[in-house]
C-alpha positions in Angstrom: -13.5 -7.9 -21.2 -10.0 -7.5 -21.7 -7.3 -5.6 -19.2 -8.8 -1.4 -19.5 -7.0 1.3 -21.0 -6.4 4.4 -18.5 -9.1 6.2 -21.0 -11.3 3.6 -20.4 -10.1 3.9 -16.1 -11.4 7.5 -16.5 -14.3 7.0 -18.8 -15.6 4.8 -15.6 -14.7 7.5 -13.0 -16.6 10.0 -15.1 -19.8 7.7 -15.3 -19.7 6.3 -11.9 -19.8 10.0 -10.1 -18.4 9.0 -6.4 -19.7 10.7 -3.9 -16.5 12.4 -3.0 -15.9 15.3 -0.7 -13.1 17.2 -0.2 -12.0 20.9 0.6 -16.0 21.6 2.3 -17.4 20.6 -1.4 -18.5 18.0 -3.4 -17.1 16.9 -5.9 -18.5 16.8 -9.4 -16.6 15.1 -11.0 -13.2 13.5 -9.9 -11.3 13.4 -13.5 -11.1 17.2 -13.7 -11.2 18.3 -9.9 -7.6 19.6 -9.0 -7.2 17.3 -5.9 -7.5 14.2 -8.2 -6.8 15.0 -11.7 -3.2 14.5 -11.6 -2.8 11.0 -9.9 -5.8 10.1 -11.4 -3.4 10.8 -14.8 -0.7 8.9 -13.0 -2.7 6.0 -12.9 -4.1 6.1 -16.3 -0.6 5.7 -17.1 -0.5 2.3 -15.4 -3.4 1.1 -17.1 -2.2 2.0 -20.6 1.6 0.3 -19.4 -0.4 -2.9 -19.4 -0.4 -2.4 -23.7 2.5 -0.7 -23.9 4.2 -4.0 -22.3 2.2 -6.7 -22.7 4.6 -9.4 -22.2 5.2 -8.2 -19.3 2.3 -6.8 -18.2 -0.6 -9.1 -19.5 -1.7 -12.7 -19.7 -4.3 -14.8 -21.0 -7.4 -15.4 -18.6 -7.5 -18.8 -17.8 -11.4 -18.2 -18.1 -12.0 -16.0 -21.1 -9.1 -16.0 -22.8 -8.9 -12.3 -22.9 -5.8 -10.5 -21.8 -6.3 -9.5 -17.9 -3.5 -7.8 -15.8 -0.5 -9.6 -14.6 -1.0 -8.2 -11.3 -4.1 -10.8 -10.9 -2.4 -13.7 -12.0 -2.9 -17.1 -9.4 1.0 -18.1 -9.9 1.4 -21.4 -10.0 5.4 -21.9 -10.2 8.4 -19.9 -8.7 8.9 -18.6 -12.3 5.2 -17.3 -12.8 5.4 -15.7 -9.2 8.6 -13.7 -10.1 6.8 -12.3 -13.1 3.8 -11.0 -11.1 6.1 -9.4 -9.2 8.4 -7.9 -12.0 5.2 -6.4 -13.3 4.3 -4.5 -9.5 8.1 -3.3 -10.0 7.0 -2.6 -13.8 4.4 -0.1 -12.0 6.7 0.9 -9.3 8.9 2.5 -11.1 7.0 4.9 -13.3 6.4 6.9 -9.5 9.6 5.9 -7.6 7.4 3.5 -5.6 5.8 7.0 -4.2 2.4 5.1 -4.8 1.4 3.1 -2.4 -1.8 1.8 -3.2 -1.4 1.0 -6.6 -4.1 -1.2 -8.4 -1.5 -4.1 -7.9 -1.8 -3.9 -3.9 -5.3 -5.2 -3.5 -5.2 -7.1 -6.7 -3.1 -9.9 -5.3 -5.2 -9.6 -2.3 -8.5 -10.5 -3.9 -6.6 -13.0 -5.8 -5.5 -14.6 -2.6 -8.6 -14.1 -0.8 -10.8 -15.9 -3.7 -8.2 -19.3 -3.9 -8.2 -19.8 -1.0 -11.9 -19.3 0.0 -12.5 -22.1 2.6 -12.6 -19.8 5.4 -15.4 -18.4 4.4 -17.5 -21.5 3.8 -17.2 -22.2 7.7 -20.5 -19.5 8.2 -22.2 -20.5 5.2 -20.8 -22.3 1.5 -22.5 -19.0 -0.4 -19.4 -16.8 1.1 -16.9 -19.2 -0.5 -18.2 -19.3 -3.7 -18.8 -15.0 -3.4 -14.8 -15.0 -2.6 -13.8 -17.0 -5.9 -16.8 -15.4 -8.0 -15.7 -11.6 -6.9 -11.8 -12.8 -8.3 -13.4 -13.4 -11.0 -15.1 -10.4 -11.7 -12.6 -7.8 -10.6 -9.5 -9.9 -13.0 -12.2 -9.8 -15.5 -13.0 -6.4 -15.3 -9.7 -4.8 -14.2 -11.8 -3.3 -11.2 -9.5 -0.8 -9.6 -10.1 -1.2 -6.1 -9.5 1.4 -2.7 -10.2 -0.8 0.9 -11.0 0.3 4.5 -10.0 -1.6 7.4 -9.7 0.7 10.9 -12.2 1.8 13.2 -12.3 5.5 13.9 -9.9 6.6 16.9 -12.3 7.0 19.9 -11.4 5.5 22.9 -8.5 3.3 21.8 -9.1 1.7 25.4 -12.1 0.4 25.0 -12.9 -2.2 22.4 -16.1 -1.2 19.5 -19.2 -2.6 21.2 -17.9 -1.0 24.7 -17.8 3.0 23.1 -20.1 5.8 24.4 -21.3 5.6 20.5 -20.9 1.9 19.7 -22.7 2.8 16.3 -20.1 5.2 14.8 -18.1 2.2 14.1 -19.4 0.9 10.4 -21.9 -2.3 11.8 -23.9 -4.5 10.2 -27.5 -3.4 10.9 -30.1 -5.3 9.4 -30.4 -9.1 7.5 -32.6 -9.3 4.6 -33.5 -12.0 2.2 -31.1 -10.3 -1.1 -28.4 -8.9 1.6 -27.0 -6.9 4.2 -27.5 -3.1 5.7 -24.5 -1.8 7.3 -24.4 1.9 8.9 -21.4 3.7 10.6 -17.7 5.3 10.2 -14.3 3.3 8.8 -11.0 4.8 8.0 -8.8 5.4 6.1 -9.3 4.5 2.5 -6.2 5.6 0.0 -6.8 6.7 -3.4 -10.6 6.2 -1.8 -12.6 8.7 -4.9 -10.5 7.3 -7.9 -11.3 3.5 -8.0 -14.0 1.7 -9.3 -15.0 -0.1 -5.8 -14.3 -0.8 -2.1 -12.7 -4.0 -0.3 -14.2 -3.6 3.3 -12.2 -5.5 5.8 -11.0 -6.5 9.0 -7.6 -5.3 10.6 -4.8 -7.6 10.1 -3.7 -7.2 14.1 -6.3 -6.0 16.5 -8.2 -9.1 17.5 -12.1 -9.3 18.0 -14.1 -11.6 20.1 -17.6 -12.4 19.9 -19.2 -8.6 21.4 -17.1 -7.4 18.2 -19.4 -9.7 15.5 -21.5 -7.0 14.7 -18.5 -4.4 13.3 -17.0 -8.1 11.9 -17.7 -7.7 8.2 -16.3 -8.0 4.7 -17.5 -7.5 1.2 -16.9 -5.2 -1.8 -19.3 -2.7 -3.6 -19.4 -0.5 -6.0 -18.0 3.1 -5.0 -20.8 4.9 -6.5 -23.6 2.5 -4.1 -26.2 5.0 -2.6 -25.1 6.1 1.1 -21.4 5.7 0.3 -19.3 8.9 1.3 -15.9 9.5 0.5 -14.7 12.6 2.8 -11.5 13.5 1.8 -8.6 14.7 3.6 -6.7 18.0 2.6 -4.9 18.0 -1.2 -1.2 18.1 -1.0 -1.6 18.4 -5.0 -1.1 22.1 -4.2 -1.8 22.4 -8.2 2.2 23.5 -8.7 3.8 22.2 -11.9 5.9 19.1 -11.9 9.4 21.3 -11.7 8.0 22.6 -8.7 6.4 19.7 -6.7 7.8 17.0 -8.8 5.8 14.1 -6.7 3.0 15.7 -5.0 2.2 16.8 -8.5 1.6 13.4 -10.2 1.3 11.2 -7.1 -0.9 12.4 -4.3 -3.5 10.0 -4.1 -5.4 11.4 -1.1 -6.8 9.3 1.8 -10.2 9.3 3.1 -12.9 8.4 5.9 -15.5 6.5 4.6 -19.1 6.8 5.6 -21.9 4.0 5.0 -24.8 5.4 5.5 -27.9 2.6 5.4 -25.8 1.4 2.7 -27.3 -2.2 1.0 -24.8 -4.9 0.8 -26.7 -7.9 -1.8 -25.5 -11.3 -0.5 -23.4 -12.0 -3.7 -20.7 -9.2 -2.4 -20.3 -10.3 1.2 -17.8 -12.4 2.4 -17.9 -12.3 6.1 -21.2 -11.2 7.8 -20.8 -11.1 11.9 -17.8 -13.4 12.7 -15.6 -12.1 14.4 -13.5 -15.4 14.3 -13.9 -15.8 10.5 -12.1 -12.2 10.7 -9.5 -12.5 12.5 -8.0 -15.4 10.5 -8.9 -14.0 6.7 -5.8 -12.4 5.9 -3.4 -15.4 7.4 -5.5 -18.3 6.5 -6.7 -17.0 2.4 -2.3 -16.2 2.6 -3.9 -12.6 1.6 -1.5 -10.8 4.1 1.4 -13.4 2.3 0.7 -11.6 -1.3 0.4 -8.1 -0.4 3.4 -8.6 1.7 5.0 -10.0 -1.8 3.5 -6.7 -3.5 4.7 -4.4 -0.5 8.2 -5.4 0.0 8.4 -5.6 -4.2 7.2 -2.2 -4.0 10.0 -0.5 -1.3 12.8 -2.2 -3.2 12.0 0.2 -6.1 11.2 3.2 -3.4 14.7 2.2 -1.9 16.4 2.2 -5.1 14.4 5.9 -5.9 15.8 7.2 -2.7 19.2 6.0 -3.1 19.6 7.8 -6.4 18.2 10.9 -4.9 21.3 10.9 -2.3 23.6 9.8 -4.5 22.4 12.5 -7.3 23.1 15.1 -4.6 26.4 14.2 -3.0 27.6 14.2 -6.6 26.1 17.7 -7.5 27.6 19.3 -5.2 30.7 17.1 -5.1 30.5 15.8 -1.1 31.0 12.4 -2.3 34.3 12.0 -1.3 32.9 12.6 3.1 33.6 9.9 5.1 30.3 10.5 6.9 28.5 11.1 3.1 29.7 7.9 2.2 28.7 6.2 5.5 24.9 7.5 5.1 24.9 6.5 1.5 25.9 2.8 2.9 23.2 3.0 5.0 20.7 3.1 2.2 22.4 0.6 0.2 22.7 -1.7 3.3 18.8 -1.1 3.2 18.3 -1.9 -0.4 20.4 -5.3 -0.3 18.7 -6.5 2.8 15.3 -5.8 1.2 16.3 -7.4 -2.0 17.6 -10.5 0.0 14.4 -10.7 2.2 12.5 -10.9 -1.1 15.0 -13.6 -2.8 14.3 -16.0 -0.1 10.5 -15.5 0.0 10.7 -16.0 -3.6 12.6 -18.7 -3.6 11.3 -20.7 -0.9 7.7 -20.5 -2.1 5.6 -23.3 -1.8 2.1 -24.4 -2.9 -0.6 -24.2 -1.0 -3.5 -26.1 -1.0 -4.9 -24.3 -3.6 -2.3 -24.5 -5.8 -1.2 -21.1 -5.7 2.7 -20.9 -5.2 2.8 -18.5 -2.2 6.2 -16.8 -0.7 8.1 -17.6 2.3 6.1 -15.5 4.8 9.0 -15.6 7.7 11.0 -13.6 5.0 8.2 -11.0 4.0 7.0 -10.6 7.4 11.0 -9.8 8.7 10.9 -7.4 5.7 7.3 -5.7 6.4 8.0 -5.3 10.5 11.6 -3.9 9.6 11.1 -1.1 6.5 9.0 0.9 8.2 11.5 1.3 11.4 13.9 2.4 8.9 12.3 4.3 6.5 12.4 7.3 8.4 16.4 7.3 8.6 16.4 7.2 5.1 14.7 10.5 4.6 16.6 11.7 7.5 20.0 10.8 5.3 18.5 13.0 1.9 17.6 15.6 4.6 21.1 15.7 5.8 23.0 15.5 2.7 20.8 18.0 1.2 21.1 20.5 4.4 20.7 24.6 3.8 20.5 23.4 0.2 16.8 22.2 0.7 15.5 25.5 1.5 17.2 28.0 -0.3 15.0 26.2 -3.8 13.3 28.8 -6.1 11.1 28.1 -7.9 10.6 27.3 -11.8 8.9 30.5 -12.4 11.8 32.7 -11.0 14.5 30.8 -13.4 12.2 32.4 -16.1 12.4 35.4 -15.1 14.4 38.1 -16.7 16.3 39.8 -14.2 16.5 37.1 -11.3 16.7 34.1 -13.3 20.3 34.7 -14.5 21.9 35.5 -11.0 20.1 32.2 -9.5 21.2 30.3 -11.8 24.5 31.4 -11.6 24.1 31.6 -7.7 23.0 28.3 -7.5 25.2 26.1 -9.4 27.0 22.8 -7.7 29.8 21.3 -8.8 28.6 19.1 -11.5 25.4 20.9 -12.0 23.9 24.4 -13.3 22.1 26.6 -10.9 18.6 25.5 -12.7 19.4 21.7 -12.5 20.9 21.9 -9.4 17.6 23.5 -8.0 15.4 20.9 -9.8 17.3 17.7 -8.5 16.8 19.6 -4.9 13.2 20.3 -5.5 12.8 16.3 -5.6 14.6 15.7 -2.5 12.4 18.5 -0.9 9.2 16.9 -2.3 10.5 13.6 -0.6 11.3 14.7 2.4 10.3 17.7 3.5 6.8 19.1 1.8 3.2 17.8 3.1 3.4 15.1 0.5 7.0 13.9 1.8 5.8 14.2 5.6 2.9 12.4 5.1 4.9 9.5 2.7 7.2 9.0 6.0 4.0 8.6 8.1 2.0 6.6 5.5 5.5 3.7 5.4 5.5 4.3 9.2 2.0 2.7 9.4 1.9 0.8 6.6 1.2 -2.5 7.8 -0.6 -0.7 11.3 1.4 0.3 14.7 5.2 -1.0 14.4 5.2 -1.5 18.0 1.8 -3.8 17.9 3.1 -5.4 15.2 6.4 -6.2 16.7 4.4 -7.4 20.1 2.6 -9.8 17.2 6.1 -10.6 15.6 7.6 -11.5 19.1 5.0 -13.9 20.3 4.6 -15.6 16.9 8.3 -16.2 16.5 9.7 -19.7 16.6 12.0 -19.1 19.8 11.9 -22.6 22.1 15.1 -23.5 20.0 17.1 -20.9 20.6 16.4 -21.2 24.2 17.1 -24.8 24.6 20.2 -24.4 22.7 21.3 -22.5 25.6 20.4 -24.6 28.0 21.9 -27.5 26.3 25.2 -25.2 26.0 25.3 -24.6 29.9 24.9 -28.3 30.5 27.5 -29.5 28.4 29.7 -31.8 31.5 27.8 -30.2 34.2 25.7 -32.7 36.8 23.4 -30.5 38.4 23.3 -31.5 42.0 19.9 -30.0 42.4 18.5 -31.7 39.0 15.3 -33.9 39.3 15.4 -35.3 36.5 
């Protein structure tokens, strides 16, 4: 079938009932539940941008011919790679980047993961084949996709199969001839209720070693399989109106812990089954972590951009643009924004086929780009939250511009210097709603962690880093006319 609709994203929501939970309930039904009916709009709107754009947003399966997303496409050229990523930007920008785990994130994932399927073939040829097959079928189908990778926080000092509980960890618990049981606990699964299916896999840093094989799986069901439970964190849809909460109204797309609960696994969805070493080289090895780098970085050049036209909207409305310190911040976030765009140039530019004949990005680039962002994502909110000051908490809401007696002296009370009290308010609502609400705090901590601990990350930066040239250039530097009395050589 062709590339869905968004009627046709919530048609499937409605007929698939998830078992979600959220706010002590269950939920009925996902499309009309408050927590989830506005994103769930927000990304109906991404589906139906597919036809709205299709040059830009659509191509023709090299399989059936239909039209399938652009987000799935296998690039091939530098040229064909760029337009994947102009259509993740094309997505990006109907939310400001505010979304995360848009369909696009996971779909160049399971592109990457089914080209480049060898990996899997080491434990048995069926897993290869399940890889490219499940590519297939989700580019086919325009699955929209949610994905777990953590272990719950325990006992972070003590590795899975050495917990008091070593079960609450999601396990694989029983072989069969048609598949797999798996039982237990994995976190933390964004937009988790609203997607057709789950991508279960390992962590891209915390290594495993052969005790771990048990919790060392991968494979993908179908959200609605029995024993699957979505448990829902708080809402920070608050149910406001856009004026309001601007973002939190459109684009809270709620995380969750996941339960499996005797949940059946048939062998045609499993990818990895008790390896730990198979795991810990999947994302490097299918270049999966390469794309959704590609997607990621992509992503936070259009969240940069959102940001930076947030401050600069605010320094000019209430006319502190001509600061020497204003104008220093706002450098800051353009500083950001060029050296984002220039990581993403060169990975783009320096892409190279792989031997699956995918064109895949400079990772040296993306990786530089995907350790950095989330160090200095935080400053940038910190700059809106400055520049914005007493102004962000002195907002009224919508409801009291409307009113008959207090609506005129806010307005009036309220104006900046190239905006009316009611504008002004509304343009400092959305720097609020970035910055300082639940769904701003938690968009800071969700960049923060993006890719999993900065400071783990940066140990795993460090020691994969090509440094024995810099260091012998040094030496070579000090020797330069020097005879070392002491030298053995």
């Amino acid at each position: 079938m062709p590339a869905k609709t968004g009627q046709q994203y919530i048609d499937r929501l409605k007929k698939a009932k998830n078992n979600v939970y959220i706010h002590g309930e269950r939920v009925e039904d996902v499309t009309e539940h408050p927590a989830f009916k506005n994103v769930i709009q927000s990304m109906a709107h991404l589906y139906d941008l597919q036809y709205e754009k299709p040059d830009k947003m659509l191509y023709t399966s090299p399989t059936t011919g239909d039209k399938v997303g652009m987000t799935f496409l296998q690039p091939a050229t530098i040229d064909e790679l760029i337009k994947r990523r102009e259509a993740t930007q094309e997505w990006a920008l109907t939310s400001g980047g505010m979304m995360g785990r848009s369909p696009d994130y996971l779909n160049a994932e399971v592109m990457a993961m089914g080209m480049n399927n060898d990996i899997f073939a080491e434990a048995d040829p069926m897993f290869a084949e399940n890889a490219r097959k499940y590519y297939e079928f989700a580019r086919e189908n325009d699955i929209s996709l949610t994905h777990t990778l953590i272990h719950p926080q325990v006992n972070r000092a003590k590795a899975q199969y050495d917990q008091k509980d070593a079960n609450v960890a999601l396990h694989l618990k029983e072989k069969t001839k048609d598949g797999i049981y798996v039982d237990g606990i994995r976190l933390l699964a964004t937009q988790g209720g609203i997607t057709d299916e789950i991508l279960v896999f390992p962590s891209t840093v915390k290594k495993a070693g052969e005790l771990d094989d048990p919790y060392s799986l991968a494979f993908a069901i179908p959200n609605h399989t029995p024993g699957l439970k979505f448990i829902s964190r708080e809402s920070f849809d608050y149910g406001k109106n856009t004026w309001d909460h601007p973002l939190a109204s459109r684009f809270e797309e709620g995380d969750a812990i996941v339960s499996f609960e005797n949940v059946f696994v048939p062998w045609e969805r499993v990818f990895v089954c008790g390896n730990s070493s198979i795991c810990n080289r999947t994302f490097r090895e299918t270049n999966a972590v390469v794309h959704m780098a590609h997607q990621v970085v992509a992503k936070n050049i259009i969240k940069t951009e959102f940001i930076l036209g947030v401050a600069l909207s605010i320094m000019d409305a209430i006319g502190i643009e001509g600061f020497q310190h204003v104008q220093d911040k706002g450098t800051e976030i353009m500083l950001t924004l060029e050296t984002m765009k220039s990581h993403l140039y060169r990975a783009e530019h320096n892409a190279k086929l792989d031997k699956s004949g995918t064109i895949t990005p400079d990772f040296d680039a993306l990786n530089a780009a995907r350790n950095w962002y989330p160090r200095v994502y935080p400053r940038l909110i910190e700059i809106v939250r400055i520049l914005g000051a007493s102004g962000l908490m002195g907002i009224p809401t919508e409801a009291d511009f409307k009113h008959d007696e207090i609506g005129p002296i806010i307005h009036r009370g309220l104006q900046g210097k190239n905006l009316e009290g009611y504008e002004r308010v509304q343009l400092f609502r959305l720097a609020w709603d970035l910055t300082l609400s639940a769904f701003g705090s938690r968009q800071t901590h969700y960049e923060y962690y993006f890719f999993g601990d900065p400071v783990r990350m940066g140990m795993a930066y460090f020691e994969g880093y090509k440094k024995e040239e810099f260091k012998q250039r040094v030496k070579d530097f000090l020797n330069q006319g020097i005879n070392n009395p002491f030298s053995t050589v």
